[in-house]
C-alpha positions, 0 to 999 in steps of 0.5 A, a space after each residue: 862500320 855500325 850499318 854493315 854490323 847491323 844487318 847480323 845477329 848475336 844469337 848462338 849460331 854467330 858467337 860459336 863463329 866466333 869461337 871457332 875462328 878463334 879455336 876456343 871451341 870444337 866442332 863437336 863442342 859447338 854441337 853440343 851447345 846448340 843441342 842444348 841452348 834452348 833448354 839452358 836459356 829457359 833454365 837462366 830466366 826461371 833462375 833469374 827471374 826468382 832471384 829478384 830481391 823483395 819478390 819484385 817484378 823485373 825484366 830478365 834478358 839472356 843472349 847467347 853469350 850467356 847462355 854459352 858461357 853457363 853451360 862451363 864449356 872447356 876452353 879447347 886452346 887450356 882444357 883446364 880453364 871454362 869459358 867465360 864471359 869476358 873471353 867469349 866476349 873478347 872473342 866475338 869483338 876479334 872476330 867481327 873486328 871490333 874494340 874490346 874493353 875490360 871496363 875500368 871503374 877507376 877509370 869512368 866518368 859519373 858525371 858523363 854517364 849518369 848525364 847522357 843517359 837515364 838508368 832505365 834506358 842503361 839497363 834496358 840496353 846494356 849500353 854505358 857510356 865510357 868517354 866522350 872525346 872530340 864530339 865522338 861518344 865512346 859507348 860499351 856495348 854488350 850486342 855489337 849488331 842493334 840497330 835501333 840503339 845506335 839510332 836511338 844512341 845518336 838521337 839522344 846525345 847527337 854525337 858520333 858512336 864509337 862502339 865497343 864490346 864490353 861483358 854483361 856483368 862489367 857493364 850492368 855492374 857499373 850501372 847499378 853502381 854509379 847510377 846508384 850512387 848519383 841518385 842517393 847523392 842528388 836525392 839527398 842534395 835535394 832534401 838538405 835543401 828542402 831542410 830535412 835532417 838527415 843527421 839522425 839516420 837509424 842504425 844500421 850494420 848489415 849491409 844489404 847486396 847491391 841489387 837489394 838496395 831499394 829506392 825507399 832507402 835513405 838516401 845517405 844511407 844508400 850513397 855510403 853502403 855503395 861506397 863499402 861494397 865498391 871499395 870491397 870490389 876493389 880490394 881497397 885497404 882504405 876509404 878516404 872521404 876528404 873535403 875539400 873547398 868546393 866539394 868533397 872526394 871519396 879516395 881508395 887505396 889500392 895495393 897500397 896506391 890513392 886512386 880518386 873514385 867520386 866527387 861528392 857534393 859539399 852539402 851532402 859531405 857533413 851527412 856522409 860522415 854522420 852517417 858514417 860516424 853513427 855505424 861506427 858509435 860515435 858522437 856525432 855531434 863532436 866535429 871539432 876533435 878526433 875521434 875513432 871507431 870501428 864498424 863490424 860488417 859482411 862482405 859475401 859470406 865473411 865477416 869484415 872490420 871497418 877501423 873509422 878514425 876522424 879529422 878536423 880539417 881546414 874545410 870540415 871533418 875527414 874520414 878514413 875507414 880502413 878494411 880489415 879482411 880476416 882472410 888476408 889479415 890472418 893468413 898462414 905464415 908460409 902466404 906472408 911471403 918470407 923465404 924459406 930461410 927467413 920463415 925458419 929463422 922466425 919460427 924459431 923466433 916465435 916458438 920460444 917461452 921467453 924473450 922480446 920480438 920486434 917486428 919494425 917498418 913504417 906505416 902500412 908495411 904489413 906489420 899488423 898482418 904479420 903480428 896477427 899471423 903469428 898471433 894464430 900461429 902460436 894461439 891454442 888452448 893451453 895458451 894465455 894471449 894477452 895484447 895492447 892495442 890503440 886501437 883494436 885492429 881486428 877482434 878475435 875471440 881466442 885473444 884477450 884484447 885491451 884498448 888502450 884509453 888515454 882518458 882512463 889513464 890506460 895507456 900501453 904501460 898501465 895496460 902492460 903492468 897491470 896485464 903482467 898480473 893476469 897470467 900471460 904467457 904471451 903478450 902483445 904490445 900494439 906499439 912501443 912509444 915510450 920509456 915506459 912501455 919499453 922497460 916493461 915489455 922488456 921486464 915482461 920478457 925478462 920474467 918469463 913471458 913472450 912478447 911480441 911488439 912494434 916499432 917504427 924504424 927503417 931497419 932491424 939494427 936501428 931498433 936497438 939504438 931506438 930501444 937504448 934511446 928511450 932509456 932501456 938498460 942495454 944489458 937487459 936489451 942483450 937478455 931478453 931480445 929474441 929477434 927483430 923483423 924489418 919489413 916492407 910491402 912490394 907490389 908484384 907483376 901482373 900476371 895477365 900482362 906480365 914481360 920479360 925485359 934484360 936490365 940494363 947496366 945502369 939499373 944493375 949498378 943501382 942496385 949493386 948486382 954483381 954477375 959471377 965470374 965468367 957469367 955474360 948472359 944478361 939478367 931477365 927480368 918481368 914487369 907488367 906492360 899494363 892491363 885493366 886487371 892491374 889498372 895499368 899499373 903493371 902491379 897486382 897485389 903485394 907482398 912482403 920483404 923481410 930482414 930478420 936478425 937473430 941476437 947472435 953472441 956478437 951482437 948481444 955484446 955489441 949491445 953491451 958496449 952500446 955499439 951503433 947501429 951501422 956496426 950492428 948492421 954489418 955484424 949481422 950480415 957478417 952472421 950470414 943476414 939479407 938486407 931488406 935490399 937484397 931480399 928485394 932483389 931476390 924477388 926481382 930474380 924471381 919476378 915477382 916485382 918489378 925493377 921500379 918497385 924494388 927502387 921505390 920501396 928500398 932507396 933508402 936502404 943499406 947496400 
């Protein structure tokens, strides 16, 4: 199958072939290009060869797919969308028949790449091996007709070929990243071992891009900026760099899912984390007791917080860096996902002068981006917003943030009493842990001021046996309560792969769906076959779940009397309230998730 590809060429002419057997392009579309492939090659390398970082001397290459894909040709089958690399290189590898692949770096072997073949020779031919199975080398391939790779492939690694098309930019991505990575970590493997300190490195914030990365670097210092710009590229929410007996590993969470992204040496583990701890102005010479920073930095043209919090463990000091991107931690109320009854019942929520609004769930159920949301929504000029954190999530100049520091005996009650003395007119406490800080937001709220505040319980009703429980007055829980927000996090359905399927009678009654009367067509609903884009998952990207309860007069006299929280819980859906559950279910019927995660993410609640 190599040989008889071979004896072709990819050069402009073929790959309008192919387009055109594929109806992505018209015949007067592929005139157009070949009219002006010349020029707009000649524009590329002038382009390319001036954006080599230091002003270095580097080898510039453009193929036909780029030059055809730069030109943004109107897709003929979608007018509205351009041609891009991944669908014209997709459209070649249909068209002569060979396997496409969408690369996957979640899915790649370092080891294997960076041990059959050097960086030079990787990038020169834009070749990066993907799997080696059975004695067969599977390898990405950017020209499917080179022959004397192929030779040269089968001379190296005296395996058999097995040639997939991959994009350009996928496979020169991952070179500069693994490649890049294994060398700064093998580098600085060799100089531990040689007895050079790598434990006081210079400071260092800004990151530079990944090609600007030079191998005169520190090694540490390389292996941990191409550990935030991957994590950045994958939408990661947090870092997880975990020693372990042998070795270390660096972890991502993604759409809120641990994936294993690089084993690090054990020697070069302690220099990670110093290195780490040193961005974050921490101690690092302290391994023995926790310790919490944060590491301000760029991601393109946008500011990003890093939150690093450390860990003594059984085999050394874990790391967890959390990413906070303004974009999606500031996002406009309407974007968090509340339907559109929900949204107005909480604007009204939060448009009041007075009162206390709760906003409950479990780690990593959104309620930070919710909070700060709502935060921006009410900040203007005219307003005193004062908040408590532990620690300060994300800083924000039109807020007045305090950190609470146990050292100092600044815990959230000291900070709210003392904050109750500066003017506010709204506050926000981080989290209410304790006795103390409940009767003061309570008092808060009470006097005048709006407060809004965390706790973590499984569903609105039970937070107000969680507020009698730590000792606040139930009368004043009736006064000053505004409203509670239960919330959670649902993983949607890929769009690039997403199918519809009936469900079944069995899952029906697992989530309580009741068809109306005289209704016999099945309930359609979409889940993800399973792509790159989403990992194979069948999920991209989250969104929120909400229930929300107002204090109506029932409920603020089932306080009184100490009612639990199940009476609580149907009196509010007496009122007219969705559980969590349902709300759920209305995004199932929507499709934007699927029946799975409605089952995972809502198990233990209510019917």
């Amino acid at each position: 199958m190599i040989a008889a590809m071979t004896a072709r060429q990819l050069d402009i002419s073929t790959v309008c072939d192919a387009l055109e057997s594929q109806r992505l392009m018209t015949t007067d579309q592929r005139i157009t290009v070949q009219s002006k492939a010349e020029v707009q090659k000649a524009r590329l390398l002038h382009e390319r060869a001036g954006n080599a970082p230091g002003g270095r001397q580097v080898h510039v290459e453009v193929d036909a797919i780029d030059i055809i894909t730069s030109m943004a040709i109107p897709d003929a089958t979608d007018p509205d969308r351009t041609l891009t690399a991944e669908k014209v290189t997709e459209a070649v590898a249909q068209h002569f028949r060979i396997p496409y692949v969408k690369i996957d770096p979640l899915k790649l072997n370092p080891q294997l790449i960076t041990a059959t073949l050097s960086r030079p020779f990787a990038r020169r031919h834009n070749v990066v091996p993907l799997k080696l199975e059975g004695g067969v080398l599977t390898v990405a391939v950017t020209n499917p007709f080179a022959a004397e790779l192929f030779d040269e492939l089968r001379r190296i690694t005296t395996y058999q070929l097995r040639v997939v098309l991959s994009p350009r930019t996928d496979i020169q991505k991952v070179i500069t990243e693994v490649y890049g990575f294994r060398k700064s970590v093998s580098a600085a493997v060799e100089q531990i071992s040689s007895g050079t300190d790598l434990g006081n490195l210079e400071q260092f914030i800004q990151l530079k891009r990944v090609d600007e990365i030079e191998a005169t670097d520190k090694h540490i210092v390389n292996a941990v900026e191409y550990i935030l710009h991957y994590a950045f590229d994958q939408r990661a929410s947090d870092i997880h760099i975990e020693p372990k007996r042998e070795n270390a590993v660096v972890r991502m969470r993604i759409d809120g899912v641990l994936h294993d992204i690089y084993p690090v040496p054990k020697a070069v583990h302690p220099a990670v984390c110093s290195r780490i701890k040193m961005l974050a102005r921490l101690d690092i010479a302290e391994r023995r007791r926790p310790q919490d920073g944060r590491i301000k930095t760029q991601q393109g043209d946008k500011e990003v917080e890093l939150r690093v919090s450390t860990l003594p463990t059984a085999f050394g000091e874990k790391i967890v860096i959390r990413i906070f991107d303004p974009t999606l931690l500031f996002k406009d109320l309407s974007e968090l996902g509340f339907p559109e009854p929900e949204l107005v019942l909480y604007e009204q929520f939060i448009s009041r002068q007075t009162g206390l609004v709760l906003v409950t769930g479990p780690t990593g159920s959104g309620k930070t981006t919710t909070l700060y949301s709502t935060l921006r929504r009410v900040s203007t000029p005219d307003v005193n917003i004062t908040t408590i954190e532990d620690p300060i999530e994300m800083v924000v100049e039109q807020f007045n943030q305090v950190a609470v520091q146990p050292k100092l005996e600044l815990d959230f009650a000291n900070a709210l009493r003392h904050i109750l003395r500066q003017d506010p007119d709204i506050i926000m406490v981080g989290e209410i842990r304790d006795g103390e800080t409940a009767e003061y937001a309570v008092q808060a709220a009470l006097t005048g001021h709006l407060v809004f505040s965390t706790l973590h319980t499984s569903d609105t009703a039970t937070s107000v046996a969680r507020l009698i429980e730590l000792g606040v007055n139930p009368y004043l829980i009736s006064s000053t309560l505004a409203g509670v927000v239960a919330q959670r996090l649902l993983r949607m359905v890929c769009n690039e792969c997403r199918v519809q399927r009936q469900l079944t009678r069995d899952e029906m009654a697992a989530l309580d769906i009741q068809l109306p009367p005289g209704q016999n067509q099945p309930l359609m609903v979409w889940e993800g076959a399973g792509c790159v884009t989403c990992r194979h998952t069948g999920l991209y990207g989250r969104t929120a779940i909400v229930e929300l309860m107002p204090m109506s007069d029932t409920i603020r006299l089932m306080i009184n009397r100490k009612a639990d929280s199940k009476e609580i819980l149907r009196a509010a859906r007496a009122d007219g309230m969705s559980t969590l559950r349902e709300a759920a279910v209305r995004k199932l019927g929507q499709g934007i998730t699927s029946f799975g995660e409605v089952v995972r993410v809502t198990t233990d609640e209510p019917l």
